[in-house]
C-alpha positions in Angstrom: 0.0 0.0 0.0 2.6 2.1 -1.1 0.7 4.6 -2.9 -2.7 4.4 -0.6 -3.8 8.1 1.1 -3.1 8.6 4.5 -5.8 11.2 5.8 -3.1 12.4 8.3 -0.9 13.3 6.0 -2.5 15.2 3.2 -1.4 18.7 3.4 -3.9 21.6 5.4 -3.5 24.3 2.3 -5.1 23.6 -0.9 -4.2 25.7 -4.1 -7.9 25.5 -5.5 -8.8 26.2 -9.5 -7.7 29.5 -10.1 -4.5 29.3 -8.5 -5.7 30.5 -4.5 -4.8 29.3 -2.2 -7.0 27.7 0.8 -6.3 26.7 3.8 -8.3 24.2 5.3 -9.1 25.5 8.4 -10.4 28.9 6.3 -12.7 26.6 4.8 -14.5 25.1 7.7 -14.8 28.8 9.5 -16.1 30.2 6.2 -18.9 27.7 6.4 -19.4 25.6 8.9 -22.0 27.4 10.2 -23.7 27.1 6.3 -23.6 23.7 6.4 -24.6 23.2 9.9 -27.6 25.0 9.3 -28.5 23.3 5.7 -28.1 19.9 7.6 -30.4 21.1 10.2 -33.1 22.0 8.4 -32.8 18.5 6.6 -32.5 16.4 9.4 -34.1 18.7 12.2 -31.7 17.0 15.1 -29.1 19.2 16.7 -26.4 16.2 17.3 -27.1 14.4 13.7 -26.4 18.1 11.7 -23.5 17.9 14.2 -22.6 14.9 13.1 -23.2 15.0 9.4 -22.1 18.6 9.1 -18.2 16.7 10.3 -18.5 13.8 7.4 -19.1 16.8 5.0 -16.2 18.2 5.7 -14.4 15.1 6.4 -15.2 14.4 2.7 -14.8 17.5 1.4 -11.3 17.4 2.4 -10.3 14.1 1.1 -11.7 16.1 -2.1 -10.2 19.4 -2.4 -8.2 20.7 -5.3 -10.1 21.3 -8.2 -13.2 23.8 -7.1 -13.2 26.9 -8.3 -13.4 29.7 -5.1 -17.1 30.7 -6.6 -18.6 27.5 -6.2 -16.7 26.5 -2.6 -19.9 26.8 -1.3 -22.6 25.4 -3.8 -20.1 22.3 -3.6 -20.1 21.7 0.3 -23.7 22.4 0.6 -23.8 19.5 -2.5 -21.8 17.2 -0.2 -23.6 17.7 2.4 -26.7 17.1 0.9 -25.4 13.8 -0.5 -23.6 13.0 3.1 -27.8 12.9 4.2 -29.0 11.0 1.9 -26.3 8.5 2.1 -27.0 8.7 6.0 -31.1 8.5 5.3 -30.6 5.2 3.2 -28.3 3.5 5.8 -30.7 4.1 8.6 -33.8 4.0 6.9 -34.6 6.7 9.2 -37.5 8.8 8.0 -39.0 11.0 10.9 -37.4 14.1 12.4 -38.1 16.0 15.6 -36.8 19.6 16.0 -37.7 22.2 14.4 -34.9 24.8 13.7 -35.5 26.5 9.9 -34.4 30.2 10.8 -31.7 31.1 13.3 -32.1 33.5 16.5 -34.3 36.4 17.5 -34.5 40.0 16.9 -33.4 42.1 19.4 -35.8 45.3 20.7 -38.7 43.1 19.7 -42.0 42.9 22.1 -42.6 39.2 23.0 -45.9 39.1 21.4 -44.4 39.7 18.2 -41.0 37.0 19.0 -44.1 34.6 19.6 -46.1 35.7 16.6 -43.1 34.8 14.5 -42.1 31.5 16.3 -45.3 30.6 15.8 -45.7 31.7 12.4 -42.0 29.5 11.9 -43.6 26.4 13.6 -47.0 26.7 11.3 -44.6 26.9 8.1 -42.3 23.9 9.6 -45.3 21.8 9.8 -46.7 22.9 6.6 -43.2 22.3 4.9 -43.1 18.8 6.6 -46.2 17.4 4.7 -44.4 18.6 1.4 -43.0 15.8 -0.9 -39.1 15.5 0.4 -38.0 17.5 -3.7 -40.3 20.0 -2.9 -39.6 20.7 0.7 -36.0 20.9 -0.2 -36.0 23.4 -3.2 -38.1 25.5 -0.9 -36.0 25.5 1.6 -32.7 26.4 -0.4 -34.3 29.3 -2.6 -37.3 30.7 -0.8 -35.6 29.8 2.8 -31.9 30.2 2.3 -31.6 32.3 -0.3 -29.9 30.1 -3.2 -30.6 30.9 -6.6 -32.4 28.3 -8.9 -29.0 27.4 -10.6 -27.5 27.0 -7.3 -30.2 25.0 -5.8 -30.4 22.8 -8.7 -26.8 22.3 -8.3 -26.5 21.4 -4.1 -29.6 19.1 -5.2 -28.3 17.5 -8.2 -31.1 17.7 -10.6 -32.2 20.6 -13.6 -32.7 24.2 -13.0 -36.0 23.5 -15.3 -37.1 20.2 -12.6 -36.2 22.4 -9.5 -38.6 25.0 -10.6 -41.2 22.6 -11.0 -40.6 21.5 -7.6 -41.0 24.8 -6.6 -43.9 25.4 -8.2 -45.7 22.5 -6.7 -44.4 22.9 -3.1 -45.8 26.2 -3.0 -48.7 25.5 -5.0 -49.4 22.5 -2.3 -48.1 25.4 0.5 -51.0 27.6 -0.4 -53.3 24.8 -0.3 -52.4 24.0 3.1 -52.5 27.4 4.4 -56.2 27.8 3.1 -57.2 25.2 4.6 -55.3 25.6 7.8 -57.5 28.9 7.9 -60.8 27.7 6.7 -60.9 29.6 3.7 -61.5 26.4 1.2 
């Protein structure tokens, strides 16, 4: 095994397409916190995004070396999303528990309107649950997080073109739920 990898000793600075260079460690503070959050909203358990969110980055660094800076990001969010599924089909696991979509509250706020909007967050979580998994998660990465459609379709390794049809259906289905959540049918 003279050839064979040793994790240990692969190098902690990368010189990444376009001749940058990267260390490692800039890497996971960059977006760690992106990828924890991704995972979370997939898996909705603190210690599995934990978990997952280290494999990512575990197997992003066995793969460094030819990602262009731009697309750093769109490509861990990729691995991660892979790293979930991969996770999902070994444990067959399909229901999640804790709902954490959006991050922190707003300072100088009264606490009726913090619990207006937690429970406005928990109404959407549990709307967004009873979505198909495709359209829950091209929801989440563009109207959620912010990702463009090329992006999105990207991290989720299908078409821009099947993405927005997800999209369209989610929210179609969305607005369904909402009406009759409020009786207007």
């Amino acid at each position: 095994m003279k050839n064979a990898c040793n994790f240990y000793q692969r190098p902690t600075v990368f010189k990444v397409k376009g001749g940058e260079i990267l260390d490692i460690q800039q890497l996971y503070k960059l977006y760690i916190h992106d990828v924890y959050r991704y995972l979370l909203s997939l898996c909705k358990d603190k210690g599995l995004a934990e978990d997952l969110t280290q494999d990512t980055f575990m197997k992003a660094y066995t793969a460094l070396g030819n990602i262009p800076p731009k697309a750093m990001k769109s490509w861990l969010l990729k691995i991660a999303y892979h790293t979930f599924i991969d996770y999902m089909r070994r444990s067959k696991k399909v229901t999640f528990e804790e709902p954490e979509y959006f991050t922190g509250m707003t300072e100088g706020r009264s606490a009726e309107d913090e619990y207006q909007e937690i429970a406005a967050k928990e109404e959407l979580h549990q709307k967004l649950d009873k979505l198909k998994s495709l359209q829950r998660q091209a929801i989440i990465l563009c109207d959620i997080q912010g990702y463009s459609y090329k992006e999105a379709a990207g991290i989720m390794g299908v078409k821009e073109n099947t993405l927005k049809s997800h999209i369209f259906r989610g929210r179609s289905r969305l607005k369904l739920l909402y009406k009759k959540g409020s009786g207007m049918e």
